[in-house]
N, C-alpha and C positions, 0 to 999 in steps of 0.2 A: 295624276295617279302614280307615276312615275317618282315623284318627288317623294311620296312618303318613305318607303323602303331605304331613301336615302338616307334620310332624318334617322332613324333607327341605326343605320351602319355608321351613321356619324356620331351619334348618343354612344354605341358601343364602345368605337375608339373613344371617343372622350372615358367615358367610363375605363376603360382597360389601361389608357396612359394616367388616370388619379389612384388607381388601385397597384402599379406598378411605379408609382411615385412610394405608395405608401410602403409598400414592401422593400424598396430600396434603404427609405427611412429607417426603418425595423431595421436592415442589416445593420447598416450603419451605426446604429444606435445600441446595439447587441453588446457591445466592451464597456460602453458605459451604464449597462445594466447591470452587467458582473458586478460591477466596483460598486455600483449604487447598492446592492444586495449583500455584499458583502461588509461595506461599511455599516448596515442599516443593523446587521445580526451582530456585528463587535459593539455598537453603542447599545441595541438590547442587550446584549449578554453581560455588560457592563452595570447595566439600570439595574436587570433584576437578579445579578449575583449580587451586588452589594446591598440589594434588599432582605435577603436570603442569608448572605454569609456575615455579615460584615453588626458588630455591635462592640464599636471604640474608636479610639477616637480617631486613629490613622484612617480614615475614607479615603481620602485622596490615592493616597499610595495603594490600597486596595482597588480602587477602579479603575485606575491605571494598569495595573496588574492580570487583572480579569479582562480588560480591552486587549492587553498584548498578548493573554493568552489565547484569547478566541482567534487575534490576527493569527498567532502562531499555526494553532488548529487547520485555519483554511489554509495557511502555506503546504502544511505538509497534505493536505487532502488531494491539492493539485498538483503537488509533484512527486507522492508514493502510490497514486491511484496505479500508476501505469506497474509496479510492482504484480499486483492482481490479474487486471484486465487487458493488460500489453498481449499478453501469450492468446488468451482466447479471440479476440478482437481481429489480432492477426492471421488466427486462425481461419478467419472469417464464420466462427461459430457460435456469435452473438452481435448484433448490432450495438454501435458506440451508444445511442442512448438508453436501452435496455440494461445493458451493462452497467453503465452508470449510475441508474434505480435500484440497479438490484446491489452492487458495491458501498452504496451510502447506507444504505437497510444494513448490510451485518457490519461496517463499520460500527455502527451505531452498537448493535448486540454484541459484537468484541468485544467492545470497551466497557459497556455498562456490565458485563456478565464477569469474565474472564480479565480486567483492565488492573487489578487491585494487585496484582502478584507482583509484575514489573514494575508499577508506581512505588510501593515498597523497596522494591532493591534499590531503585533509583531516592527516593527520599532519603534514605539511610546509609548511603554508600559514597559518593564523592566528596560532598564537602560536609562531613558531618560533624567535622569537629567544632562547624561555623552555626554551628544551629543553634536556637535558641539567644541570640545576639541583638532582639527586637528589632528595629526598623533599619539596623545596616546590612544583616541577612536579610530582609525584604527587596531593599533597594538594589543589593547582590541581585536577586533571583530577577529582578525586574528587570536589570541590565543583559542580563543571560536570554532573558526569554525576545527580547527587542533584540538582541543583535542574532539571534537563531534563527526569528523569523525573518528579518532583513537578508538573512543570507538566504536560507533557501526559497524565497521570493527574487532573488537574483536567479539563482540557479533556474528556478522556471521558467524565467524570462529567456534565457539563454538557450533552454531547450536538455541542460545535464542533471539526467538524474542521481542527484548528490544524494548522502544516505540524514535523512533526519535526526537521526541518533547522533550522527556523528555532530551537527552543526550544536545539537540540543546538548552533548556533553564536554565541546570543546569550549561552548560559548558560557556552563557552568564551570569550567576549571578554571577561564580567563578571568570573569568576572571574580573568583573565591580567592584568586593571586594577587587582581590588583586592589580589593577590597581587605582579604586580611593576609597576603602573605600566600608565598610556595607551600609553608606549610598547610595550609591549609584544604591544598589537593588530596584526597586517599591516594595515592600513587598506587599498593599493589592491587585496589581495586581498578582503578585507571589501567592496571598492567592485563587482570583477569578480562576485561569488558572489551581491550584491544586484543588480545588472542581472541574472545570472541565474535571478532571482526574480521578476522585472519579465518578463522576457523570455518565460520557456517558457509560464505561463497564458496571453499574447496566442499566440503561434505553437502550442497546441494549439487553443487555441479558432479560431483561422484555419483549421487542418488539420481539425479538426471538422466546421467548416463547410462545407469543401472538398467533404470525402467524402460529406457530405451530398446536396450540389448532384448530385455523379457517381451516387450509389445513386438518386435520385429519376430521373436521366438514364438510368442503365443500366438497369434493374431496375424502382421504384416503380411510374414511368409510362407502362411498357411496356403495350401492347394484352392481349400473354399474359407477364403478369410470372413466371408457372412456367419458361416455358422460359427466360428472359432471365436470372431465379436459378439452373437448370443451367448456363448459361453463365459467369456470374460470380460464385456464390458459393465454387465450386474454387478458383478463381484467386484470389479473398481469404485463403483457409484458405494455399494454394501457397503463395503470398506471405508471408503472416504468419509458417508454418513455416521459410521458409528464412530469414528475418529473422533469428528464436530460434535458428537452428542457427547459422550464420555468427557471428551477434555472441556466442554461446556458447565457438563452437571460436576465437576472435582471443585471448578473454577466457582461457582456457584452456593454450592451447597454441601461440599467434601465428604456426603454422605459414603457410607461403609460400602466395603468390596462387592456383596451381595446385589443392593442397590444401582452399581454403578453399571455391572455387570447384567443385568435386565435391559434398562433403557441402553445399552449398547446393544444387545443383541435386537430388540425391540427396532432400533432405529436403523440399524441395519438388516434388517431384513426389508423394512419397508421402503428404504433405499434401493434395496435388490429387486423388490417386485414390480417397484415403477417401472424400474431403466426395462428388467426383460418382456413388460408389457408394450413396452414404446417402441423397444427394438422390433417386437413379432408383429408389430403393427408395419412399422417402416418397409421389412424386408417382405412383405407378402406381395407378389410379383416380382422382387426384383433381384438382380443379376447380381454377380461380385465383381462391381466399376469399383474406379475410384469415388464418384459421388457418391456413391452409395456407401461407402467405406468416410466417405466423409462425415456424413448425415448419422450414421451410427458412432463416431466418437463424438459426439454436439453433446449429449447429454452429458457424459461422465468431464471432457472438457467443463461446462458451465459449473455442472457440482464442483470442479476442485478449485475453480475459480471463486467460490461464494464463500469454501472453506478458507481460500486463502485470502478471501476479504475480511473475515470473523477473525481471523488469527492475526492482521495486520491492525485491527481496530483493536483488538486484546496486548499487541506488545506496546504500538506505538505511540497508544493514550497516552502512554507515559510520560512523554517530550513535552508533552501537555500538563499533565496533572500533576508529575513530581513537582515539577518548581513551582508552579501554584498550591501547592498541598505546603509546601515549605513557607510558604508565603504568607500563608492562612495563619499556620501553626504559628511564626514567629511573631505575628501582629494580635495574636492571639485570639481571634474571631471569636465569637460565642456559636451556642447551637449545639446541637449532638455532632457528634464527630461521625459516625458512620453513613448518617442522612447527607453532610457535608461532603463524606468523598464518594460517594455514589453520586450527588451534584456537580462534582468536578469532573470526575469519569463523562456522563452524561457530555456536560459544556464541552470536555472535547471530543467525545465522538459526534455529538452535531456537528460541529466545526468541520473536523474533517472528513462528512459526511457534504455537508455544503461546499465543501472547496473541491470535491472531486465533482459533484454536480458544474460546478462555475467555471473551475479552471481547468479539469484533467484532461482534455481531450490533447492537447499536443503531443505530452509525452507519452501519454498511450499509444499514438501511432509510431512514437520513435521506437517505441522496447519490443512493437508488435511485430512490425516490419522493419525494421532499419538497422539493426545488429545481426543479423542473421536470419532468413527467411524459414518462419513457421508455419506449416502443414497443419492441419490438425492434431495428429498424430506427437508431433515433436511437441506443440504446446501443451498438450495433454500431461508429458513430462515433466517439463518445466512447472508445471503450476502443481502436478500433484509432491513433485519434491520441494515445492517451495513454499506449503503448505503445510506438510508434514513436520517439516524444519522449525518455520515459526511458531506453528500452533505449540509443539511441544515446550521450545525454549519460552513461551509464554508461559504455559504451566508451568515451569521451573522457576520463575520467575528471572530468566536472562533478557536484559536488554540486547537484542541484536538489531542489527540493521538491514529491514529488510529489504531494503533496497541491492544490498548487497549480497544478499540470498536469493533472490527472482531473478538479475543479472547474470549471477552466481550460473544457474541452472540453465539460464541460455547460453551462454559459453559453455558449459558441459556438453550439451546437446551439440551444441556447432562443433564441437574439436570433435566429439566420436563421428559425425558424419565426417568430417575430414579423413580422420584415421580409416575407417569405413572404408571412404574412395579408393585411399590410397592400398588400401591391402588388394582390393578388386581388381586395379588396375596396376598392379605387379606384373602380372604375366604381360602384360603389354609392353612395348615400348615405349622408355621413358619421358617425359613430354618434356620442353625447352623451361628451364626456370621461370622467364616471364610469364606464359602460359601454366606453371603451377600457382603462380601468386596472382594470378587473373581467378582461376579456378576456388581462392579460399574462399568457404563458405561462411566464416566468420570475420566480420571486418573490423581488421586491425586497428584501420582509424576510429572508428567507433569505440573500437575498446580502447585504446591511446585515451581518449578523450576522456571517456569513465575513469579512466583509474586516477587520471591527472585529476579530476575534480574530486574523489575522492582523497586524496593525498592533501590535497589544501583545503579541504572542508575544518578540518581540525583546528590545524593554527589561522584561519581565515576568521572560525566565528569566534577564536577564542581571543585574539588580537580586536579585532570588531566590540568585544562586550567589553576586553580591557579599556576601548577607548572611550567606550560609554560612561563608564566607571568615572576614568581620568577628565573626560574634556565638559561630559555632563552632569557630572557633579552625582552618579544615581551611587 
């Protein structure tokens, strides 16, 4: 009688060591999934663009082409995701795989909506004088786009968030020098595109800073900061949403002032009525904690995180689409032209929609937590100024780098907490040097790190695509 009971405790174990075999397995197995899924989307994307695009006789080099650009796609989906989702993540005001779903969703709407502005600048702007050259401007662009994604698939690996812009237009100037010549650079485009590389990390980190100084004003250092976040956290989300709709429907549809001017008001109010119905929900019983101050910036946090998902998938299609749009053009593709770059758009925001699902989670924890430690509060900042930044240079159609605009903004944020401290603690007694450089809340090795891999991005991928050129004959 005795015996049976055992049999059962013995079946369990057995069962519980086969199903913790199996789940070991599955970990185990998890990297070589990525790659398998990853490869599986570059050979579709390959099949049925050149089913789609392609009528003459260069195939080859068009499949090629449309493979390097979908790899390119996922590279940068897994090392600009943390651009977006670094700050909220951090903030602990969205879980990594929520984030994640919700980041490849307006990647995808960026680019197919708002994708078409900066693809244009970038088609027509660096090496234009090389266009129209048939299969040696192809074999350019194919060199450009393999050695872009080669680079920032290193940088991934490595853990530094290098700016894709910068590898996608370094690795176009190298390939246009050694295929037709220096001239064939735009230099004072080249000159305009680096001030705007220069430019937008100081003015989001300024804007960072800004909204800082106003949320501590409005909000932080209020007596009762619950009612003072009913007050203004609506009007953040308002705000933010009608930002996304307007620069959406311009991007879109460029309908007149009137028109635009509706669904902005429209979309932000509906923006406003959620967040203050969420909030009166939230705050019924409760006190003015910190948690509770936490729990009421989640919302407007996630909103500027979704807009500066939309606005990343609208500038940075482009690293994607121009030099396949160049590609297309010069091999002469058949087909309507407008169904074709809305195809393009499309192929790469999948792409880097699939590559933040596959690969993004590292450097999202690096931008979240590891350059400076964000609060809800501080990322809030950070993403609504990093947001505002790209989304507009999208509609202008500037390529910027937004990698260097989301970074940009947590260095703002970290140096006014610095400065912050240090005014606070004036009246005090001076603390020991060591002890102020223990105290920085922004780590210099970290930024050391960034800027060095920014500085070599440039001539890294542009020497990289030159030797593509030279050694492999593209």
């Amino acid at each position: 009688m005795r015996r049976e009971p055992r049999e059962y405790r013995t079946l369990d174990k057995d069962l519980s060591r086969v199903t913790n075999a199996e789940r070991a397995g599955l970990h185990s197995a998890r990297p070589l999934m990525r790659l398998g899924l990853a490869l599986i989307f570059i050979a579709a994307a390959s099949y049925v663009g050149t089913g789609f695009l392609a009528d003459q006789p260069a195939l080859g080099i068009l499949a090629a082409s449309i493979a390097v650009a979908a790899y390119l796609a996922l590279s940068i989906g897994g090392n600009d995701v943390a651009n977006a989702l670094g700050p909220a993540v951090g903030a602990g005001a969205i879980g990594m795989t929520a984030g994640l779903l919700l980041m490849a969703a307006m990647e995808v709407l960026g680019a197919v909506i708002a994708g078409s502005a900066v693809t244009a600048t970038l088609t027509e702007g660096l090496v234009g004088s090389t266009l129209g050259e048939g299969e040696a401007t192809a074999r350019m662009m194919l060199a450009a786009l393999l050695a872009a994604g080669s680079w920032i698939s290193l940088a991934t690996w490595l853990g530094a968030p290098v700016s894709t812009t910068h590898s996608v237009v370094g690795a176009i100037a190298g390939a246009g020098m050694a295929t037709f010549g220096a001239g064939a650079v735009n230099w004072p485009a080249m000159a305009m595109i680096a001030f705007g590389w220069i430019a937008s990390p100081l003015v989001s980190g300024l804007i960072a800073a800004g909204l800082m100084v106003l949320l501590r004003m409005l909000v932080l250092d209020r007596e009762d900061r619950i009612a003072a976040a009913r007050t203004w956290m609506p009007v953040i989300v308002g705000l933010a949403s009608a930002m996304l709709a307007g620069v959406a429907e311009l991007a879109w549809h460029g309908s007149g002032l009137a028109a635009n001017a509706v669904l902005v008001l429209v979309c932000g109010g509906l923006g406003w009525l959620y967040t203050r119905r969420r909030i009166d929900r939230q705050t019924r019983g409760m006190g003015g904690g910190r948690l509770a101050m936490k729990q009421l910036l989640a919302v407007p946090l996630i909103a500027a995180a979704l807009v500066m998902g939309f606005a990343h998938g609208a500038n940075d299609v482009s690293n994607v689409a121009a030099p396949l749009t160049i590609i297309l053009d010069s091999l002469s593709a058949g087909g309507d032209d407008d169904l074709r770059a809305r195809l393009v758009l499309l192929l790469g925001g999948l792409g880097i929609a699939l590559g933040i699902l596959l690969f993004g989670r590292r450097l999202v924890h690096m931008v979240g937590s590891r350059i400076t430690r964000l609060n809800a509060s501080r990322a809030l900042c950070v993403s609504l100024a990093t947001a505002a930044t790209v989304l507009w240079a999208s509609l202008l159609g500037l390529p910027v780098s937004t990698t260097h605009v989301a970074v940009g903004g947590v260095f703002g944020v970290g140096f006014y907490r610095e400065w912050r401290d240090r005014r606070l603690a004036a009246s005090h007694a001076p603390l020991p040097a060591e002890e102020r450089r223990r105290r920085h809340l922004v780590r210099r090795s970290y930024m050391r790190m960034i800027l060095g891999a920014w500085l070599v991005t440039v001539p890294a991928a542009a020497t990289l695509a030159a030797a593509l050129v030279r050694i492999v004959g593209l």
